[in-house]
C-alpha positions as CSV (number, residue, x, y, z in Angstrom):
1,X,-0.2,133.7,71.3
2,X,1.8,131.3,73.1
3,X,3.3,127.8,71.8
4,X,4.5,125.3,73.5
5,X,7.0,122.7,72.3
6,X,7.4,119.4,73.7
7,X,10.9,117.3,73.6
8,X,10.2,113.6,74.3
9,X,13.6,112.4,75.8
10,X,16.2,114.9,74.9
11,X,18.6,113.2,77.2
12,X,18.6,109.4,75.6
13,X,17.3,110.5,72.2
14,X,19.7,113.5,71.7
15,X,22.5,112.8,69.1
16,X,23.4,113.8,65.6
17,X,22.4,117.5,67.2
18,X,18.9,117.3,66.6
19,X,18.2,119.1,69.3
20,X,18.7,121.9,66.6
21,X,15.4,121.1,65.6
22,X,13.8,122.7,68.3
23,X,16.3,126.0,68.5
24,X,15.0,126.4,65.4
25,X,11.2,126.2,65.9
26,X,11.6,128.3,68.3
27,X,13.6,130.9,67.0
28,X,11.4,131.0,64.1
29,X,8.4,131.5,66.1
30,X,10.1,134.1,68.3
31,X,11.2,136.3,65.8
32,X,7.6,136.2,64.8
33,X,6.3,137.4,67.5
34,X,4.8,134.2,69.4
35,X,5.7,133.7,73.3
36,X,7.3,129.9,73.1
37,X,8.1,127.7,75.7
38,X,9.9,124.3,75.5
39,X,9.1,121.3,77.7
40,X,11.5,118.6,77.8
41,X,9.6,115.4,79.1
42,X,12.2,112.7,80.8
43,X,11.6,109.1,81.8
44,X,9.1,109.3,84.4
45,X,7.1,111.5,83.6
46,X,3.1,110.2,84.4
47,X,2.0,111.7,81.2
48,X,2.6,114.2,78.6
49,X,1.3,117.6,78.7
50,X,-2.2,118.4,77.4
51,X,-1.6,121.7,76.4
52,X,1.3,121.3,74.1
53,X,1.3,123.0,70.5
54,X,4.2,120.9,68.8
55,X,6.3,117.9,69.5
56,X,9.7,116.8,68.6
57,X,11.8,113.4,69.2
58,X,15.1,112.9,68.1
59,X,17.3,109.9,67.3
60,X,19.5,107.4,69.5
61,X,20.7,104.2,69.1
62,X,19.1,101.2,69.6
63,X,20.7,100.8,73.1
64,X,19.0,104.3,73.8
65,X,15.7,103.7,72.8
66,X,15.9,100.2,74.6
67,X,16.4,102.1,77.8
68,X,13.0,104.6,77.3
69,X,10.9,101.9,75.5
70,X,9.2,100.9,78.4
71,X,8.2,104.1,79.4
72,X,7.2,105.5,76.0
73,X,5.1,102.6,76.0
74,X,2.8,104.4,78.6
75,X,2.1,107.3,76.4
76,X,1.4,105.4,73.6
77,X,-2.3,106.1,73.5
78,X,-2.3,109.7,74.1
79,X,0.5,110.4,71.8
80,X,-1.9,108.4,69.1
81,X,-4.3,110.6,70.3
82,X,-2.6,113.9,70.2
83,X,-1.9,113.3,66.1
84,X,-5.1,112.1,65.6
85,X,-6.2,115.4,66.7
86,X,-3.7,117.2,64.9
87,X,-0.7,117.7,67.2
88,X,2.4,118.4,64.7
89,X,5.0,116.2,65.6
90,X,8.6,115.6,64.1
91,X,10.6,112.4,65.2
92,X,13.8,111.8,63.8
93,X,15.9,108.4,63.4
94,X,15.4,106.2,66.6
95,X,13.0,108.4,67.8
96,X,10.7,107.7,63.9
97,X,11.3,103.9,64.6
98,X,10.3,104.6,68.4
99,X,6.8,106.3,67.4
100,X,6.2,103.4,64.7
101,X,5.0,99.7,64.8
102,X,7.9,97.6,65.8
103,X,11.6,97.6,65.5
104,X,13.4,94.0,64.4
105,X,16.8,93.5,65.9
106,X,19.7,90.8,66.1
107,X,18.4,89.8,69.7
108,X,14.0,90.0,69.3
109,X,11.8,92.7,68.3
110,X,10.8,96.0,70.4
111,X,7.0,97.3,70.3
112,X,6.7,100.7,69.0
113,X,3.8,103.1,69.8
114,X,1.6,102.9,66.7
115,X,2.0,106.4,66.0
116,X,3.3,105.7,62.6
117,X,2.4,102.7,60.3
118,X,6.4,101.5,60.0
119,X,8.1,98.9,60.6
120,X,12.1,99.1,60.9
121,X,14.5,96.1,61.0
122,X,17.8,96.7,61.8
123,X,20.7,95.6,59.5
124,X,24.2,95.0,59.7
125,X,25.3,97.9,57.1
126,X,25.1,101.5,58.0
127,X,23.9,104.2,55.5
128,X,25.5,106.9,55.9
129,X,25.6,109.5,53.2
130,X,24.7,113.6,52.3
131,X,21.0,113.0,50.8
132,X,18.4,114.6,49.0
133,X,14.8,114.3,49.3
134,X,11.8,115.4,46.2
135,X,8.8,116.2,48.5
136,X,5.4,118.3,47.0
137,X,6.8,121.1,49.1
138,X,10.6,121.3,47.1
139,X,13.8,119.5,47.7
140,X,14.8,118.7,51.5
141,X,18.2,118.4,52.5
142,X,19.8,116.5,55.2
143,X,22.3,113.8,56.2
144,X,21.6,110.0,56.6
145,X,23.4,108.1,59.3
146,X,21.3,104.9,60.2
147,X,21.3,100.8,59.7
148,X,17.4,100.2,59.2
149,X,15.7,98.9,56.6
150,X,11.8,101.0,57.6
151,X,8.6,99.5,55.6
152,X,5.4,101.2,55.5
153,X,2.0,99.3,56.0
154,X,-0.4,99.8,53.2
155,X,-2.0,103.4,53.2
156,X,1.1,105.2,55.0
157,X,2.6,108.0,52.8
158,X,6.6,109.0,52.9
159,X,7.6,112.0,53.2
160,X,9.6,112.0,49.5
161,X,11.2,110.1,46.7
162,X,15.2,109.6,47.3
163,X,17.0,111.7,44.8
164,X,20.8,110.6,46.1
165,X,21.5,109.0,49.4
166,X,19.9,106.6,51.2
167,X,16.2,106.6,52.5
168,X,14.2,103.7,54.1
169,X,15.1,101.0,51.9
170,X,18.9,101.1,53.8
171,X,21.9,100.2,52.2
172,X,20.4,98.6,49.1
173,X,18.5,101.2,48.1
174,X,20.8,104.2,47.4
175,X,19.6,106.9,45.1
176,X,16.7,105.0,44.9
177,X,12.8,104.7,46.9
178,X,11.4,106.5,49.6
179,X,12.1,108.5,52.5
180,X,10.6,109.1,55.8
181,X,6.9,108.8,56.7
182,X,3.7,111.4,57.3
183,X,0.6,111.0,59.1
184,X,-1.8,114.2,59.4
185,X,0.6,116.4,60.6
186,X,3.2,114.1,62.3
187,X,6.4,113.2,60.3
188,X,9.1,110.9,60.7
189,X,12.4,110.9,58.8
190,X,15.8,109.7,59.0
191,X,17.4,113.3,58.0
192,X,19.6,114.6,60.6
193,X,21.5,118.3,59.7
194,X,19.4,119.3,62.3
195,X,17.3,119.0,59.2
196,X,14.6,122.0,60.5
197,X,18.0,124.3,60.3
198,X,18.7,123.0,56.5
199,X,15.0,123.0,55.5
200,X,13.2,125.9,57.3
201,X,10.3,125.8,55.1
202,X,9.6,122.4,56.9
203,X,10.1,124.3,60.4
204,X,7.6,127.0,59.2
205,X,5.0,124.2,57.6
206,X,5.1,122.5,60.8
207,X,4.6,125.8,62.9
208,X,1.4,126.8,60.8
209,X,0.1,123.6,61.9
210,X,0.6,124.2,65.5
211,X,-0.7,128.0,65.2
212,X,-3.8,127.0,63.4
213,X,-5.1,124.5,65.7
214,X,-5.3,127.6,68.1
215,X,-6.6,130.2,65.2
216,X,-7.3,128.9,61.7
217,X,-7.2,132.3,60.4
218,X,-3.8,133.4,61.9
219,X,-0.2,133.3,60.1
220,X,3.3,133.1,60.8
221,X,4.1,136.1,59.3
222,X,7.1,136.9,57.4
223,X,10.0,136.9,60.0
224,X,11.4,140.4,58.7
225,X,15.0,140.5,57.9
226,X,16.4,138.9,60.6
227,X,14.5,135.0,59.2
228,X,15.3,136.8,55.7
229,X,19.0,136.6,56.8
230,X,18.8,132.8,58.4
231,X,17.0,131.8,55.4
232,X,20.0,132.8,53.6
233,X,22.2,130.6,55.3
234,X,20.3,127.8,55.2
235,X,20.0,128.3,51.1
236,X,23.7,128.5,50.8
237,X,24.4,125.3,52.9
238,X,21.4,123.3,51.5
239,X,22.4,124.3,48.0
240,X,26.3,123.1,48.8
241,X,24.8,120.3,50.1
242,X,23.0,119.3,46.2
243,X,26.5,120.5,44.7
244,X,28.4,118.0,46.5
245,X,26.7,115.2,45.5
246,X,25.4,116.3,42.1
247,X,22.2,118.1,42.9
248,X,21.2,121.1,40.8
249,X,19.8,123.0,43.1
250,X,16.6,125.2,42.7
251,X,16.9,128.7,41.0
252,X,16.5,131.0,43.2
């Protein structure tokens, strides 16, 4: 089976290292067996490609996504599209408060694409810190780096509760509220790290999305001992992470 993975602006939305996040998917899938191929889509693009299993956009500043605004803005409805039908999608940072509703700023207000229900204004502190998120799916692990305060219109689900750092309440909120947002299968978080190398369970829930909407009866697979010795050193750095910051982490 073959997957392809879509980066949305991997030149202006490409700090932080989150182009990590998609070494790692496909890595994972890889190792697994799966023929992958990655498609970076630039400015200027007429649309994005119909075929693609899985996309990803990282994070920029606002100057950054100012510059691809415009363009994104032309494939707003089929990215809306896309989730609706069950596209996996991770956007991180910028690239989150790209895909929502609108983003508030010192000099007027940019349009998002709808994707996501959210609503980030811009604030004068930055919230930076080593955080920890409680999801269904176990503790995540990343690093917050932004100066948005994101809302989320009535229905909208975060990803996970706070448990230290900052999530999308900003500066005012640390160790405290929500982080991130998911809709269907697309998620948004602030969490750089990349956070897919820190959290691979995430990588792998978002690859089972992206191989089931071609065989609902296919899995991943377990990787063998080569994803058994990645996982490893994901565990140790997630888990020095918590201690830092006075996490227990999970037994093992």
């Amino acid at each position: 089976m073959k997957l392809r993975i879509a980066h949305l602006y991997p030149v202006e939305l490409g700090i932080n290292g989150d182009v990590g996040n998609v070494t790692v998917l496909a890595k994972r899938a890889r190792v697994r067996g799966f023929d992958v191929e990655v498609v970076n889509v630039g400015r200027g693009a007429a649309s994005l490609p119909g075929d693609i299993d899985l996309l990803h956009v990282g994070s920029g500043p606002l100057a950054a996504v100012q510059t691809v605004q415009a363009d994104a803005l032309q494939h707003a409805e089929q990215l809306r599209d896309l989730v609706a039908a069950g596209l996996p999608l991770l956007a991180i940072g910028g690239g989150w408060e790209l895909l929502g509703s609108s983003i508030t700023h010192d000099d007027g207000e940019l349009t998002g694409l709808g994707v996501f229900a959210s609503r980030a204004v811009r604030e004068p502190a930055q919230s930076v810190a080593e955080t920890v998120v409680r999801t269904p799916g176990g503790l995540l692990a990343g690093f917050a780096n932004h100066n948005a305060v994101t809302s989320l219109d009535a229905g909208s689900e975060p990803l996970g509760e706070v448990v230290r750092g900052f999530g999308n309440g900003g500066s005012a909120s640390e160790n405290s509220g929500v982080e991130g947002v998911q809709h269907l299968g697309a998620i948004g978080t602030h969490l750089h790290g990349p956070i897919l190398a820190l959290n691979p369970t995430l990588a792998d829930q978002l690859l089972q999305q992206a191989v089931h909407r071609h065989d609902a009866d296919r899995t991943l697979g377990d990787g063998g001992a080569e994803l058994e010795r990645l996982d490893g050193w994901s565990q140790n750095a997630r888990h020095a992470l918590m201690r830092r910051i006075g996490v227990s982490a999970p037994a093992v």
